[in-house]
N, C-alpha and C positions, 0 to 999 in steps of 0.2 A: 945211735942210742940203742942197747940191749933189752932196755926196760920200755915199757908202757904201759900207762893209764890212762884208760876208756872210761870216762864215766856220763852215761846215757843211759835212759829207759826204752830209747828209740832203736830196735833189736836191728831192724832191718841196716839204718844208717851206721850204726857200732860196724855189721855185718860187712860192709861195703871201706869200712876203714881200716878193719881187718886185713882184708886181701888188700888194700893200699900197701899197708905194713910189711907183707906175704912177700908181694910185688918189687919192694925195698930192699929185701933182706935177702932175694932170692930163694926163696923158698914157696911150696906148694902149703896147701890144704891137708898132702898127705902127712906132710912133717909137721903135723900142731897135733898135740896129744892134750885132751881137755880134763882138766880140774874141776869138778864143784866141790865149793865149798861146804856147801847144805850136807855134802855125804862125804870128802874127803878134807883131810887135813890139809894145811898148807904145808907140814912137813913133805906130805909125798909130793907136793907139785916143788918143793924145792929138792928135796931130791934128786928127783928127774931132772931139773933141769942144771945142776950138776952134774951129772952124770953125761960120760962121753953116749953119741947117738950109735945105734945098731946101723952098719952101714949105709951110714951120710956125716958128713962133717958138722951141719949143724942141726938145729933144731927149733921146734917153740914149743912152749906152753903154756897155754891160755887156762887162766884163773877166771871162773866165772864165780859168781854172786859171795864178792868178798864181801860179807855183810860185817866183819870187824871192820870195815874201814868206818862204818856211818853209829849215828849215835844209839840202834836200834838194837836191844835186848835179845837175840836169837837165839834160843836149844840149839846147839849142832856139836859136829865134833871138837875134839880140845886143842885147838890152835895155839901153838908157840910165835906170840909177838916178837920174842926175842931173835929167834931163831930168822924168822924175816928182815928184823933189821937188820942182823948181822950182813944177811948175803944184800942186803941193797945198800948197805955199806961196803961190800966186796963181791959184786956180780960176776958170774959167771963170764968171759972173755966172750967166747962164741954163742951158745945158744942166747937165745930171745924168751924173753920172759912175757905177758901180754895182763895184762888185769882187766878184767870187764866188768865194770860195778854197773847194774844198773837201776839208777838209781839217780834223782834228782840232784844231789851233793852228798856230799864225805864231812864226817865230820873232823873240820882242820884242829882240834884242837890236839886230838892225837898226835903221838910221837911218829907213829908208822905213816898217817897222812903225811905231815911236815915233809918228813924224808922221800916218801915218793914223789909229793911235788916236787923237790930239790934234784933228786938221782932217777928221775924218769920223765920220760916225754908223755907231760901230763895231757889229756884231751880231752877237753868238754865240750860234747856235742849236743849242742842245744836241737828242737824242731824247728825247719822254717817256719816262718810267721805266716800268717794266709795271705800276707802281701809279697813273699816270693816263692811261696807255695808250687806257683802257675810255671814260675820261671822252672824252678826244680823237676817241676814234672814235665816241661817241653823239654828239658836239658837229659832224661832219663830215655822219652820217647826218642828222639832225635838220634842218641848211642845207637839206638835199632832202625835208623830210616824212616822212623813211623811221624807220621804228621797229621797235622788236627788243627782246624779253627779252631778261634776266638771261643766260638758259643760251645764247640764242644766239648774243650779244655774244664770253661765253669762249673759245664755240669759235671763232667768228671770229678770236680774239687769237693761239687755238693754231693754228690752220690758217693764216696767216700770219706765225705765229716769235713773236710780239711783236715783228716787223722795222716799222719805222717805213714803210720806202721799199717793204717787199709789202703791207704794210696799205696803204699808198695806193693801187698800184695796183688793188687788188679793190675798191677804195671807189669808184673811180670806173667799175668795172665794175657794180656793186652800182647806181651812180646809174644810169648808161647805161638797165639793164635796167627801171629804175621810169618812164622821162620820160613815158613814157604810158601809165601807169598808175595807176585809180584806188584800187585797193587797195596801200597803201604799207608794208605791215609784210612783215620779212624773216623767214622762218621757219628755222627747221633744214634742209627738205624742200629750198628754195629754197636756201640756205646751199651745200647740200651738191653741187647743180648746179652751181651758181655759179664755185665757188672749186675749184680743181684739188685733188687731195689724192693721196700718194702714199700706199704700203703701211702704210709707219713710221705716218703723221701718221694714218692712222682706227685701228693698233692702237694708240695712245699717245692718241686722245680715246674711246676703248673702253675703256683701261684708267679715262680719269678721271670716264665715266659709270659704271663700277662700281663706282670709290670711292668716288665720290657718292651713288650709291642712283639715279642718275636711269637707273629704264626707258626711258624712252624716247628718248632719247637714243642709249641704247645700243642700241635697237630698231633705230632711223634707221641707225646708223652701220654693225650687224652684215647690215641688208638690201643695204647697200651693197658690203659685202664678201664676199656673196654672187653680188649683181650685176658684179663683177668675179673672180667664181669664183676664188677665192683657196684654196688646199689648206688643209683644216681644221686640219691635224696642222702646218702652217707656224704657220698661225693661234695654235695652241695653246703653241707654244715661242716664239712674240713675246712671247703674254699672260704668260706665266712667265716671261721675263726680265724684263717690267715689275713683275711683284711680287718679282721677285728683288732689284730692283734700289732698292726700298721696305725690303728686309730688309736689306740691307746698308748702307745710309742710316742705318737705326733703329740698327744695332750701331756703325758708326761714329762718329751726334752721342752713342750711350752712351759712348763714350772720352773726349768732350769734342773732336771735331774740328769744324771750321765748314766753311760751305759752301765756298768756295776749296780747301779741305785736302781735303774730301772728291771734289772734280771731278777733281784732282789724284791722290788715290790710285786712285779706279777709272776713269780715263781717259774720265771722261765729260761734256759737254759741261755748261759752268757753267748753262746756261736750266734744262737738265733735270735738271739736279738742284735747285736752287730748286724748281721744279714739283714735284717727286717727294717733297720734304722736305713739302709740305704735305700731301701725299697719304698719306706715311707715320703722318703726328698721328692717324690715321682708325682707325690698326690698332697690335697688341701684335703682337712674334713669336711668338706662339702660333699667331693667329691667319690670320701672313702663312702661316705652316707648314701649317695648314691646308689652303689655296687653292693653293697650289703641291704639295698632295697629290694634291688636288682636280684638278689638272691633267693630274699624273701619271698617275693612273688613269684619267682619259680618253682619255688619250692611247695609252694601255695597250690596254683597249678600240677604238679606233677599230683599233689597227692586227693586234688577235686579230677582227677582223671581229664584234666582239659587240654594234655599235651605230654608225649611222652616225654621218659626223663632225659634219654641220650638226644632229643632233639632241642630240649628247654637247654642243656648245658650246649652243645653244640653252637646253639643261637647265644648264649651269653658271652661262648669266647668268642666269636667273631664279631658281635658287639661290644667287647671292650675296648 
């Protein structure tokens, strides 16, 4: 096939299917001469790729952000529909043509859609789902020798969103830092140098080594929030809204609400309530009441000076 359509918002995955394509064709990186649409016409990338190559037999030309393919109104230059159809009714023999829309869907009711699904090797590359999320990213590390537990994998997925396009980029941070290194497993220790992490993202993998049981984890995570001297009594009403936010979960799927319904009534972001639903199976409202007692009265203390604050939290995670 001469032709391709890419159609993804996911830069890095498009990016990796590319050089599949490259790989296919025989051809380098050096031989793709890039189009935008937003600034050049499709005449010139049909042009080009018309036109015989400057010492090489073939070539590509990757069309980025054909935004004529989708239903969407754009200012830009004055594109010849015509002019397209024609040549993907009579493509070029040798060079490769490449389209990269990125973008959720095309609109098919177009004539020029129609025909490239018909006369091109159409691709739609959806994001893994956060249930092979894990798989994709052992499968990325693994290309480079690097290996990683269970627990350290998670946090990876949660310290990155389960965003497709920030997991890549840390993955290839993650490779960077191994090329010369003979020790190749990524630990927590490492993890947590590595990958940027804000306030939210180490009290929300804090919250899910305590619902896990895993010490150490939570070890790793609370030295770290130490090392960014973080005020305890802040610290203490993050952790409390995260089990607040376990108790209100549990009383809501008790109504019979689903997760949509529930992101919607407490205006909280659809990921983390999934996340939080699983985290809630772990506990009864007894016991979330407990822990948010538990909190209280640390919190209590820390601020009648009857106990410091890193010794009150200290004593709660290893209390849990």
């Amino acid at each position: 096939m001469k032709i391709y359509t890419i159609v993804s918002p996911y830069d890095h995955l498009v990016k990796n299917k590319i050089k599949d394509i490259l790989t296919t064709c025989h051809l380098t990186p050096d031989d793709v001469t890039h189009y935008d649409m937003q600034e050049s016409t499709i005449q010139d990338a049909l042009f080009d790729v018309s036109s015989a190559g400057f010492l090489v037999e073939r070539k590509a030309i990757l069309v980025k952000n054909p935004y004529f393919l989708t239903a969407a109104s754009t200012n830009g230059p004055a594109h010849n529909m015509e002019k397209l159809i024609d040549y993907l009714n009579q493509p070029d023999p040798e060079n490769i043509l490449i389209f990269h829309a990125p973008y959720e869907k095309l609109d098919e009711r177009k004539k020029v859609v129609k025909l490239l699904k018909k006369q091109s090797d159409f691709i739609k590359i959806n994001a893994p789902t956060a249930f092979n999320l894990l798989d994709y990213a052992r499968q990325e590390l693994a290309r480079y020798n690097i290996t990683a537990h269970d627990n350290v994998m998670k946090t990876f997925l949660g310290l990155t969103k389960h965003h497709i396009d920030k997991l890549m980029v840390e993955l290839i941070k993650i490779r960077d830092y191994f090329a010369d290194s003979v020790d190749r497993e990524l630990t927590l220790e490492l993890l947590y140098d590595l990958v940027p992490k804000t306030l939210e993202d180490n009290v929300f993998l804090l919250t899910e080594a305590l619902v896990t049981g895993d010490r150490q984890q939570a070890a790793f995570i609370f030295a770290d929030l130490k090392v960014q001297k973080e005020e305890p009594i802040k610290l203490i009403v993050m952790i409390a809204n995260q089990f607040r936010l376990l108790k209100q979960i549990q009383s809501l799927q008790g109504r019979g609400m689903y997760e949509k319904e529930i992101a919607v009534a407490l205006g909280v972001h659809p990921y983390r309530v999934k996340v939080a639903m699983g985290q809630a199976r772990r506990f009864n409202i007894e016991v979330l009441d407990g822990i948010l007692k538990q909190l209280a009265e640390a919190d209590l203390q820390i601020k009648m000076g009857q106990i410091d604050g890193e010794l009150a939290l200290e004593l709660f995670i290893l209390g849990l």
